[in-house]
N, C-alpha and C positions, 0 to 999 in steps of 0.2 A: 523313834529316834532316841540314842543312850544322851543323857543330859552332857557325860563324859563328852561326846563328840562337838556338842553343842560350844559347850566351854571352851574347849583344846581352841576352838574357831575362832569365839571369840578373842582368846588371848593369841593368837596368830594377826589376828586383824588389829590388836593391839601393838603388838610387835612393829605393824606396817604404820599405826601412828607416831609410833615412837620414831621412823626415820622422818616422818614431817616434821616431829619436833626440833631433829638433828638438823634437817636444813633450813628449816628459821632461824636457826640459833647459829648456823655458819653462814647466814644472811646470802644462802644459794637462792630464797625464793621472797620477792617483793610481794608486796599489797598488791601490785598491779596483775601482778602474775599468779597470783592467789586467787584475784578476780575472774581471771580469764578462764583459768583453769575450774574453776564453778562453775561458768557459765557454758563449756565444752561438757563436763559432766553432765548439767540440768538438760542440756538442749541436744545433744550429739552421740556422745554415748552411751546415758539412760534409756534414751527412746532404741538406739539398737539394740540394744538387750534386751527391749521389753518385747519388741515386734521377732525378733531369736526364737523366745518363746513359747508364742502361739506355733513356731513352726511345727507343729505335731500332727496325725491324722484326728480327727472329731471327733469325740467321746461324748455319749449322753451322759453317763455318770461323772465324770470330769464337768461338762457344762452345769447338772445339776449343782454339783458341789461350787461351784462357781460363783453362782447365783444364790446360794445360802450364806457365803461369803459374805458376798455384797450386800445382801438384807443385813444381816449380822452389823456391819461397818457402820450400814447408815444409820440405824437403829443405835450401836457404840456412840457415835459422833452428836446425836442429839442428845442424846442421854447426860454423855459427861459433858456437852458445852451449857445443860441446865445446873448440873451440879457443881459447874466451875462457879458460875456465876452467882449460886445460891453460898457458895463459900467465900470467893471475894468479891463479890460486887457491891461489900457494902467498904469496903478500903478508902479512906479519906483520899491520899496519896494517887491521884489518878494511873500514875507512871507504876506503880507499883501494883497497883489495880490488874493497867492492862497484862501487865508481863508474866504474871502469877495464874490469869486466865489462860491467856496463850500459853504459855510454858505449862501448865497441868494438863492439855487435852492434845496437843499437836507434837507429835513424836520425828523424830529425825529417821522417817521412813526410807525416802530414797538416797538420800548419803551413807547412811548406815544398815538399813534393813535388808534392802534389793541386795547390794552385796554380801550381803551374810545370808542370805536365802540361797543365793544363787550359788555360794561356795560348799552349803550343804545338800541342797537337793536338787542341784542346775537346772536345767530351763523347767522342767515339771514345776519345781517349787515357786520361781518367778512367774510362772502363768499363773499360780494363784495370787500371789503377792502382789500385783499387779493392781487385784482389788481396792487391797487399803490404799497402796499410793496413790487410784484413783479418788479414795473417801477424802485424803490429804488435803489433795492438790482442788475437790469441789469445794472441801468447807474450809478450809485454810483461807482462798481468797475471796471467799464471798462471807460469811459468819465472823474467821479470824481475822481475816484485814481492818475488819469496822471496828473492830478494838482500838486501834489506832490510828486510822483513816474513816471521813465520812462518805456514806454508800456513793458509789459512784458508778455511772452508766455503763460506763464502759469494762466494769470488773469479773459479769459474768463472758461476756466476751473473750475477757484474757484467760478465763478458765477451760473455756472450749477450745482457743485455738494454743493452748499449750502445747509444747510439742511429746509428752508424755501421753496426754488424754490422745493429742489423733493418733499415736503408736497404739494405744490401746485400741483401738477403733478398727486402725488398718489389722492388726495382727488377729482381733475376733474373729475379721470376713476374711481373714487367710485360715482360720481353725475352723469358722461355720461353714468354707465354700473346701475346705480340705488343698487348696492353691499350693502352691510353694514357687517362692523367689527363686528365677531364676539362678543357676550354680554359683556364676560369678558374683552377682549382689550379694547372695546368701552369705559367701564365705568374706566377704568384705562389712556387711551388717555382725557376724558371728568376728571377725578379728576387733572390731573398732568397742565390740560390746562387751569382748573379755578383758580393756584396759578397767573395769569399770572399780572392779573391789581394792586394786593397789592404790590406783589413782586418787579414789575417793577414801581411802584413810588415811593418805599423803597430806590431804590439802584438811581434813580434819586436825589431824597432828599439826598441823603447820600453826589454823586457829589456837589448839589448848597453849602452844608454847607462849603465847602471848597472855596467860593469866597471869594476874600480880593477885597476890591475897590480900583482902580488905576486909573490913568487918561487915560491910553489904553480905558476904556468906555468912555471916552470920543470924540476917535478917531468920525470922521464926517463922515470915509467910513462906518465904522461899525455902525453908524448910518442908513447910508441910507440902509445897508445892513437888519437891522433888519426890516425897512419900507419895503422892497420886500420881503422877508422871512415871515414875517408876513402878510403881508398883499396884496402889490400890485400882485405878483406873482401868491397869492390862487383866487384872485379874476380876473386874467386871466386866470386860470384853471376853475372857473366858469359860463366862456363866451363860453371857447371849450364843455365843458361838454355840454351846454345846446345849442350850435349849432349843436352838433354830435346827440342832441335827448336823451340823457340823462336822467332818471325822477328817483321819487322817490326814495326807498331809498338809488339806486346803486349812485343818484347825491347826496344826503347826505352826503352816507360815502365817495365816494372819494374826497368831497371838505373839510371834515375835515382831511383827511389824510393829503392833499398837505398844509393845512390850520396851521400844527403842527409847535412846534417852531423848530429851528437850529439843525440837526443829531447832537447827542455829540459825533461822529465819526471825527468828524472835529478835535478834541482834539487828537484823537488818530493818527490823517495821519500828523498831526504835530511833535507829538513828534517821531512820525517814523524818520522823517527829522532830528533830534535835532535842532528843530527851535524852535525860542519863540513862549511857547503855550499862553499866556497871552492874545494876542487879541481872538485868538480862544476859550478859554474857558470863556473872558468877555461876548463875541458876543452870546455865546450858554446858557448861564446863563441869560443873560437880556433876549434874545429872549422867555425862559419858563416862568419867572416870567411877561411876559408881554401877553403871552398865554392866561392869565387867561382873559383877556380881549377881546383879537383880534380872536381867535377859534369862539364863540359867535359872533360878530359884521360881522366877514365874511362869515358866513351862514346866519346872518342875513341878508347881503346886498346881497347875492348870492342867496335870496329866492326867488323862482319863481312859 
């Protein structure tokens, strides 16, 4: 893939944030409504898209690469949540602690990745991509929640019955058993799964228009946090990939996955706390606006 193509996407999908910023700003879209339309992304639209994807016939080389993937991810996700932790977990500031942890290892995979995979290399690319948003959505809530929540019973349970992981589940045993969805489901799962890329840089754009600048961006952790977020982190997930055997386009899409700016999840395990979401929503704001750049540059420099 020419980086040119990658880019042009990017700034296209930027484009599509800029009209969210436009209807904040002409207060066409409430907080409520901002909410909802989240929760239709997380729970409705994503998961058809994802199960679109497996609709293919079954490839050993395809499942190989799949699973090297996956090793790859999990293998990423341990790695930089020790590294996070050996960088700030000596932070006085607990709140500042968590967010800088979170915010340097958990990337805004399915808001922004899925859609940009799926614009460049449609359902082939999201059948790999799939991987990391499953690595997301296992260590996000069971590893990343305890950041700011104590372990709780019932949280691998919410990780299983996600409605992403069982799309991932149902669409394997549609690619391992070679199945396909009836016509009519199929083309009603494929219409509800192509709102997926406008919609979700709609309600992205909608968040950025609500930043006020404050000196919190100025903070030097959040700084260096958005340097491994951005960038140093994706390009150590580019080293595992391509020592695990990795190739085409399954190392593409997972290095733009991991490669995405700050989860804007990070805003929401804050305000769970009643902590200041301030650094977490500066941290998760500069890191997309600086996306436009570093997504591009770390595939560039991660091409092999």
């Amino acid at each position: 893939m020419q980086i040119g193509q990658l880019t042009t996407q990017i700034i296209l999908m930027f484009g599509l944030m800029l009209i969210g910023v436009l209807i904040n700003k002409c207060h066409f879209m409430h907080a409520q409504t901002a909410n909802d339309l989240t929760n239709i992304l997380l729970y409705v639209v994503s998961p058809c898209l994802i199960i679109n994807a497996f609709e293919q016939p079954f490839s050993g080389s395809r499942m190989h690469q799949f699973l090297l993937a996956a090793l790859a991810t999990f293998a990423w996700y341990l790695l930089v949540t020790l590294l996070a932790w050996l960088i700030f977990g000596h932070l006085k500031d607990p709140n500042l602690r968590r967010i800088t942890q979170y915010g340097s290892i958990y990337s805004n995979a399915g808001f922004m990745g899925i859609p940009l995979i799926s614009a460049l290399f449609g359902s082939t690319g999201v059948f790999y991509a799939v991987v990391a948003l499953a690595g997301f959505n296992l260590f996000s809530w069971t590893l990343g929640v305890r950041l700011f929540h104590a372990p709780a019973q019932h949280q691998f349970r919410q990780v299983l019955l996600n409605p992403n992981i069982l799309a991932i589940v149902v669409g394997l045993l549609l690619f391992l058993t070679s199945w396909h969805l009836p016509t009519t489901l199929n083309r009603i799962v494929q219409a509800v799964g192509s709102v997926n890329t406008p919609l979700s840089m709609v309600v992205i754009g909608n968040s950025l228009a609500q930043i006020t600048v404050s000196r919190q961006m100025l903070n030097p952790w959040l700084g260096l946090t958005l340097v491994l977020r951005n960038l140093l982190f994706p390009l150590l997930g580019a080293g595992l990939l391509t020592v695990l055997g990795v190739s085409g386009v399954a190392y593409t899409t997972t290095l733009i996955m991991i490669a995405c700016p700050v989860a804007g999840i990070v805003v929401l395990f804050t305000l769970q706390i009643h902590a200041d979401a301030a650094p977490a929503i500066a941290v998760m704001s500069l890191s997309t606006i600086l996306s436009l750049v570093t997504i591009p540059l770390v595939v560039a420099l991660g091409s092999h």
